[in-house]
C-alpha positions as CSV (number, residue, x, y, z in Angstrom):
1,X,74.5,114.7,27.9
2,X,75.3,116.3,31.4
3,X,78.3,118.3,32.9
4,X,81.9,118.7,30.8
5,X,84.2,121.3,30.9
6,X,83.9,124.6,29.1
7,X,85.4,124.4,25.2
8,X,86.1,127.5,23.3
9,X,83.2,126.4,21.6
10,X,80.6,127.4,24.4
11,X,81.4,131.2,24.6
12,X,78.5,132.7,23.6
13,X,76.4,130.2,25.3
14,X,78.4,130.6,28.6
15,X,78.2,134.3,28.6
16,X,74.8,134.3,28.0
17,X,74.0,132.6,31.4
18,X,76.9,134.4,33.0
19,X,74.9,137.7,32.2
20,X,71.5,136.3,33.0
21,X,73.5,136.1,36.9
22,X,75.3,138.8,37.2
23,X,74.1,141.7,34.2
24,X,77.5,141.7,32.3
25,X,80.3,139.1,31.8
26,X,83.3,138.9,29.4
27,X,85.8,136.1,28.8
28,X,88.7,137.9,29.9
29,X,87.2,138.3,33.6
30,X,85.1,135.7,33.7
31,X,85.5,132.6,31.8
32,X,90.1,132.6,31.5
33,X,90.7,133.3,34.6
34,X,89.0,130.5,35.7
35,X,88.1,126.7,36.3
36,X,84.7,126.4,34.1
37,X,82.4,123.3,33.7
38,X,79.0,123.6,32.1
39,X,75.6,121.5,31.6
40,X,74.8,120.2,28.0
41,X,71.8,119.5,26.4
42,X,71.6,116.1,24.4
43,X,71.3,118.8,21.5
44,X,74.8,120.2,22.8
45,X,73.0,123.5,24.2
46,X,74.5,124.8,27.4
47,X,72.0,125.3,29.7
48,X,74.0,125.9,33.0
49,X,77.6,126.4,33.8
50,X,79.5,127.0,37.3
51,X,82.9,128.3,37.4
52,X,86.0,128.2,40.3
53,X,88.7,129.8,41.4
54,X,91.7,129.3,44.4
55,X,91.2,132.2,46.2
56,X,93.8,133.4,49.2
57,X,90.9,132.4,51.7
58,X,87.8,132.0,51.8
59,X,85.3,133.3,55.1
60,X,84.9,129.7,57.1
61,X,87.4,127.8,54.9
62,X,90.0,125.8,56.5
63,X,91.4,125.4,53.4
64,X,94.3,128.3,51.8
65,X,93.9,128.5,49.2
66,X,90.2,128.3,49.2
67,X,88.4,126.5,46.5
68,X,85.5,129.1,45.9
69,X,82.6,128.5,43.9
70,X,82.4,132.1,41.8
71,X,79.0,131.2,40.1
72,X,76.4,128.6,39.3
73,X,73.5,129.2,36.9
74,X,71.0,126.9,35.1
75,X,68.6,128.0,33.5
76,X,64.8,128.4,34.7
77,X,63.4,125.5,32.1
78,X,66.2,123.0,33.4
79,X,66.0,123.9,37.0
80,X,64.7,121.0,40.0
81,X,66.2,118.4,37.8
82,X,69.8,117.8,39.5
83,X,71.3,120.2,36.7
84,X,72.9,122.5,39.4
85,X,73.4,120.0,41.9
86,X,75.8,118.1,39.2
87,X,77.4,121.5,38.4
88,X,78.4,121.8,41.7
89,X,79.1,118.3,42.4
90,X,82.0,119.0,39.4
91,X,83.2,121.3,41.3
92,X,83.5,119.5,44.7
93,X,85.3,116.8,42.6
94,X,88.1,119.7,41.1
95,X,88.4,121.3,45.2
96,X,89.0,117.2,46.0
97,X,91.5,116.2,43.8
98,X,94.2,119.4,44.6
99,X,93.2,118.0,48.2
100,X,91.0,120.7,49.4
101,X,88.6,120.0,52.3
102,X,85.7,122.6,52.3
103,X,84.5,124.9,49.4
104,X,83.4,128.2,49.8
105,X,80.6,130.1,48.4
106,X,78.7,133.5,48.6
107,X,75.2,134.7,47.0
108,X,73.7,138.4,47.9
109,X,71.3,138.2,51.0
110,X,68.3,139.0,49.1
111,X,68.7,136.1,46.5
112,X,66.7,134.0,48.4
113,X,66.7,131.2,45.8
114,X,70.1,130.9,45.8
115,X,70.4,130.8,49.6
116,X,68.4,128.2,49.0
117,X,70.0,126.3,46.4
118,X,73.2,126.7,48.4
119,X,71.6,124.8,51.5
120,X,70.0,122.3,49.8
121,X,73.3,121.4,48.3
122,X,75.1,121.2,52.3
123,X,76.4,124.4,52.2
124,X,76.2,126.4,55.6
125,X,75.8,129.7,56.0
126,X,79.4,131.3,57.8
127,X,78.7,135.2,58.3
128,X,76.8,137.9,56.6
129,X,78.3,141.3,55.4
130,X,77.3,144.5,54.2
131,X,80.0,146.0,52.0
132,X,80.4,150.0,52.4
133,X,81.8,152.6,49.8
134,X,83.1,156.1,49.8
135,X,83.7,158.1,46.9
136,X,86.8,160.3,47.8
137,X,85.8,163.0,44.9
């Protein structure tokens, strides 16, 4: 089939690979709030979604708001087949059509696969940054 926007209909399916990502995921935080395409199957299984927000700005984004790519997943057996790089291309085609230039991104720096994937897609690397936190118990 290929990439369509997220139905009602792929909830379970969708936060199933948002998990897989991240380790939790619900549709009030995850999937309402934002823009939400996935990957089907010719069966009709989802097999990969990305999602997007506008966010205020977006580190090396000309654009404000930023169009920010909040996460991309396929999974393993679909991977290396153009599944992610449609995903994303979805995604480039929302950012264009508000009239957005640039799309931002972020991955953690030890997920070297998806500093990868991010590259091979054209996206360039804009700063690195180690977040801090104090309890104040």
């Amino acid at each position: 089939m290929g990439v369509r926007r997220f139905s009602p209909g792929d909830e379970s399916e969708v936060l199933a690979l948002m998990r897989a990502l991240w380790g939790h995921a619900t549709i009030e935080d995850d999937i309402e709030p934002l823009e939400v395409w996935v990957w089907a199957d010719a069966d009709g299984s989802v097999t990969g979604f990305a999602s997007a927000s506008l966010r205020d700005w977006a580190a090396g984004c000309e654009s404000r708001p930023a169009p920010f790519l909040e996460g991309w997943f396929v999974a393993e057996h679909r991977r290396r087949g153009g599944v992610g790089a449609a995903l994303v291309g979805a995604v480039e085609d929302w950012a264009r059509s508000l009239g957005h230039t640039d799309l931002g991104s972020d991955t953690w720096l030890d997920n070297d696969l998806g500093r990868q994937a991010h590259e091979a897609l054209g996206f360039e690397e804009v700063e690195r940054v180690i977040s801090y936190r104090k309890s104040l118990s």
